[in-house]
C-alpha positions as CSV (number, residue, x, y, z in Angstrom):
1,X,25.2,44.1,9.3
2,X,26.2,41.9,6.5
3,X,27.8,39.2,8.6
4,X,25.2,39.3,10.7
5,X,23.0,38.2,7.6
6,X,25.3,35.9,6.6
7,X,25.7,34.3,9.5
8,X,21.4,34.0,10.2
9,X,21.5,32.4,6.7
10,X,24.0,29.9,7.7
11,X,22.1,29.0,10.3
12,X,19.0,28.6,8.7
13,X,20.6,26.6,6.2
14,X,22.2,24.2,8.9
15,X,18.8,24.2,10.7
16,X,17.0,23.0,7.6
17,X,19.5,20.5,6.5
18,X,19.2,19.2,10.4
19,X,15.3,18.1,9.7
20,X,14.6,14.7,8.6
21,X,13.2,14.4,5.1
22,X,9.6,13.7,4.9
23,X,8.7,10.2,3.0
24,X,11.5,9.3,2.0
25,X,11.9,5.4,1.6
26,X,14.4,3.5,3.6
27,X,16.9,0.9,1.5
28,X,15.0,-1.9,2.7
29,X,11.7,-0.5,1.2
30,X,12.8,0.5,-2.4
31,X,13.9,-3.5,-2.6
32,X,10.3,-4.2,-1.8
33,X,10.2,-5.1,1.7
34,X,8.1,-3.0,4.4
35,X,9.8,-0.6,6.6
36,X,8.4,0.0,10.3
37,X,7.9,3.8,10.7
38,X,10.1,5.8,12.7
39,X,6.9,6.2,15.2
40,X,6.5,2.7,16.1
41,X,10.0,2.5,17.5
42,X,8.6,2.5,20.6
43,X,5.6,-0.2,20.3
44,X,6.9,-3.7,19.8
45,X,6.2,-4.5,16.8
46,X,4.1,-7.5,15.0
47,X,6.1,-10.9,14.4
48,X,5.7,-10.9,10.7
49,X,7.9,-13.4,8.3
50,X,8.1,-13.5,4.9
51,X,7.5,-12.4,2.0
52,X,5.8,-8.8,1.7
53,X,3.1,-10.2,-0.2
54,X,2.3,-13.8,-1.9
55,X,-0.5,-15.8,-3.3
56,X,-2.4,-15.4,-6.1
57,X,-4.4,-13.3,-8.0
58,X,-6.0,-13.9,-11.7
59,X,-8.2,-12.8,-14.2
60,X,-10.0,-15.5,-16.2
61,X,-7.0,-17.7,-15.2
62,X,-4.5,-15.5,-16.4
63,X,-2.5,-14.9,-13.3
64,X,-0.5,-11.8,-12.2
65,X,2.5,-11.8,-9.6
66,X,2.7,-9.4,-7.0
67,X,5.7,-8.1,-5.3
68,X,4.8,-5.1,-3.0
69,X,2.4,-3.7,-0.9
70,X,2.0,-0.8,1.1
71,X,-0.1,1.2,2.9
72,X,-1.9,4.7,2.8
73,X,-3.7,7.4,4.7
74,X,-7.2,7.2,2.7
75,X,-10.2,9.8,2.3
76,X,-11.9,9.1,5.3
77,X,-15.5,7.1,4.6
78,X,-18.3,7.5,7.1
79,X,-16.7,8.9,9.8
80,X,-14.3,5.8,9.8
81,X,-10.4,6.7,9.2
82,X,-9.6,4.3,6.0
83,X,-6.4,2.9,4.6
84,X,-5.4,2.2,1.0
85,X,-3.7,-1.1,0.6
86,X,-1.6,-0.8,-2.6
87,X,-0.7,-4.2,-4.1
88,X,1.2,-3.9,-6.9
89,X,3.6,-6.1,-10.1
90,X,6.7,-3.1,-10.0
91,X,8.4,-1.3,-7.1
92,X,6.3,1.8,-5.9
93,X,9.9,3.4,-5.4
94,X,8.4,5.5,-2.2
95,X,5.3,7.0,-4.2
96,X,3.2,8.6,-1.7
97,X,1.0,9.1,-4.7
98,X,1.2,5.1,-5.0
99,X,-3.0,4.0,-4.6
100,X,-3.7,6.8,-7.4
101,X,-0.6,6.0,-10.0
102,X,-1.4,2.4,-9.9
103,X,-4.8,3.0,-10.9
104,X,-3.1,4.3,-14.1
105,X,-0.9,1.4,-14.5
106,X,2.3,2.9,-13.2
107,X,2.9,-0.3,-11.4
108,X,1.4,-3.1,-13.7
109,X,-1.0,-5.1,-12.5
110,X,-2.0,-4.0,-9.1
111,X,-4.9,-3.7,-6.0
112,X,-5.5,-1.0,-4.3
113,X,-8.3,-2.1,-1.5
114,X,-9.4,0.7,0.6
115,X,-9.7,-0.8,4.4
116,X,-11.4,0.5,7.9
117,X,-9.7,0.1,10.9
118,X,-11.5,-3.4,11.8
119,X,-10.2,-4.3,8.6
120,X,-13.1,-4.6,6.4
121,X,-12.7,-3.8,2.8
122,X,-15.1,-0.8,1.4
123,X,-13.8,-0.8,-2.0
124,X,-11.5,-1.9,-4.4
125,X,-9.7,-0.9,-7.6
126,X,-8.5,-3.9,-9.8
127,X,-5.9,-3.6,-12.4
128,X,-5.0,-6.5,-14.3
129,X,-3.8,-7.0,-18.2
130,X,-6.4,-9.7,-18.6
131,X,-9.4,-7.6,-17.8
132,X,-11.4,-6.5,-20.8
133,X,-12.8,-3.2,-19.7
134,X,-9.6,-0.8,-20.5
135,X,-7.6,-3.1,-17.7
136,X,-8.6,-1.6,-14.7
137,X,-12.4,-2.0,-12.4
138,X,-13.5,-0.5,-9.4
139,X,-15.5,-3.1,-7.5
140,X,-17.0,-3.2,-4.3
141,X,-18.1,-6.4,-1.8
142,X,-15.8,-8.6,-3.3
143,X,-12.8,-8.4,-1.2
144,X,-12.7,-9.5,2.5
145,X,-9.4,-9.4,4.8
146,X,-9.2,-12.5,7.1
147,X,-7.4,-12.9,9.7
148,X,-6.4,-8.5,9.9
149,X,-4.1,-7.2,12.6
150,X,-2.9,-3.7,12.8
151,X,-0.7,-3.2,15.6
152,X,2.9,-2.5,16.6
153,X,2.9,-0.3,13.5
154,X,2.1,-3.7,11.3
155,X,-0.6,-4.2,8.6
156,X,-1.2,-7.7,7.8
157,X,-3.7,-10.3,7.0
158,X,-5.6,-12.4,4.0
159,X,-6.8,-10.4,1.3
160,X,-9.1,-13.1,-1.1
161,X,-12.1,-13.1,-2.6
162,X,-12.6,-16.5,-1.1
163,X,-12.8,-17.8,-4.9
164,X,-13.5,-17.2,-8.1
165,X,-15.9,-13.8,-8.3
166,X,-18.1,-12.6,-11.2
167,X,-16.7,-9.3,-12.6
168,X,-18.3,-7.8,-15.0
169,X,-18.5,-11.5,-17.1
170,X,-15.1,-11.8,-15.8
171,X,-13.3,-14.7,-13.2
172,X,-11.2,-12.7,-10.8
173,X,-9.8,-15.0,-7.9
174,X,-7.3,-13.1,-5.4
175,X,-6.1,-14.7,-2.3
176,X,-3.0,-12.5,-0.9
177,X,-1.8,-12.8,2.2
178,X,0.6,-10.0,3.3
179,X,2.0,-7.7,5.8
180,X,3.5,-4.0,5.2
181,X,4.2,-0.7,7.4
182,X,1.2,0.9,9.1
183,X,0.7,4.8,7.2
C-alpha cells in the first residue's frame, strides 16, 4: 500500500511539473519588448518594427519617457469586451496586476487607456510627476487610437490626444505610437 502511495504521488508531482506555468513572462518581455502569445502561433502574425512604444507624452511641457506597453483583459463596459493598455516609465516585470499597480506609481509615470475592440478609448488613467492633483487623473474623451489593428495576436496603433488637452488647468499632450501582445 505504501508504494502504491508513493508511487501516485510521484506521479502527481511529475504531472504537475509537466504543465506550463501560467503568465509567466518570456526573456524577451522582461527586457521590454512584446511577446506573441503561445495562442497566436498559429495566425500569422502582424508585421510590427520597432520600438515597443515611442513618442511623446508631457505634462505642462515636462515630458516623461516611456518604455513598455502591454496589454490586459479589462472589466467588460457595455456589453463590449475591453482591453487595458498599460504604458508605463519602469519594466512591468510580468505583472498581471500591471493596469492597477501603475495607477499607484509602481511603474513611474505611466497610461493605462482602457480600449474596445474597434479600438476606441473609453477611459484613461494618467500618471505623470508633473501633474498637480497627487500625480495621477482619470480622464475620459481625451485619448483617441488612430490607425488601431488587432490581429495576428498584435495590438498596435497611435495613442495621442491629437495636441495639447486641458486637464484639470493642466497641458497634457500624448502622441504614442506602439505595438504589444494581444491579452
Amino acid at each position: 500500500m505504501r508504494k502504491a502511495f508513493i508511487g501516485l504521488a510521484g506521479l502527481a508531482l511529475v504531472a504537475a511539473c509537466s504543465k506550463a506555468p501560467a503568465n509567466v513572462a518570456s526573456s524577451a518581455e522582461s527586457a521590454g519588448a512584446s511577446a506573441t502569445p503561445a495562442s497566436a502561433a498559429a495566425t500569422p502574425a502582424a508585421a510590427v518594427s520597432g520600438p515597443a512604444v515611442s513618442g511623446t507624452f508631457t505634462v505642462d511641457g515636462k515630458a516623461a519617457t516611456l518604455i513598455q506597453v502591454t496589454a490586459h483583459k479589462d472589466d467588460p463596459f457595455d456589453g463590449q469586451p475591453v482591453t487595458a493598455l498599460v504604458f508605463t516609465a519602469k519594466d512591468q516585470n510580468g505583472d498581471a496586476k500591471a493596469a492597477t499597480n501603475a495607477l499607484f506609481g509602481n511603474y513611474g509615470d505611466a497610461i493605462v487607456a482602457r480600449v474596445e475592440p474597434d479600438g476606441t478609448v473609453i477611459g484613461a488613467d494618467v500618471v505623470h510627476s508633473g501633474l498637480k492633483e497627487q500625480g495621477s487623473v482619470s480622464i475620459s474623451g481625451a485619448f483617441t487610437i488612430k490607425a488601431f489593428k488587432s490581429s495576428g495576436g498584435v495590438i498596435s496603433g497611435e495613442l495621442t490626444t491629437s495636441g495639447p488637452n486641458d486637464v484639470f488647468d493642466q497641458k497634457l499632450d500624448v502622441d504614442l505610437t506602439f505595438h504589444t501582445a494581444a491579452p
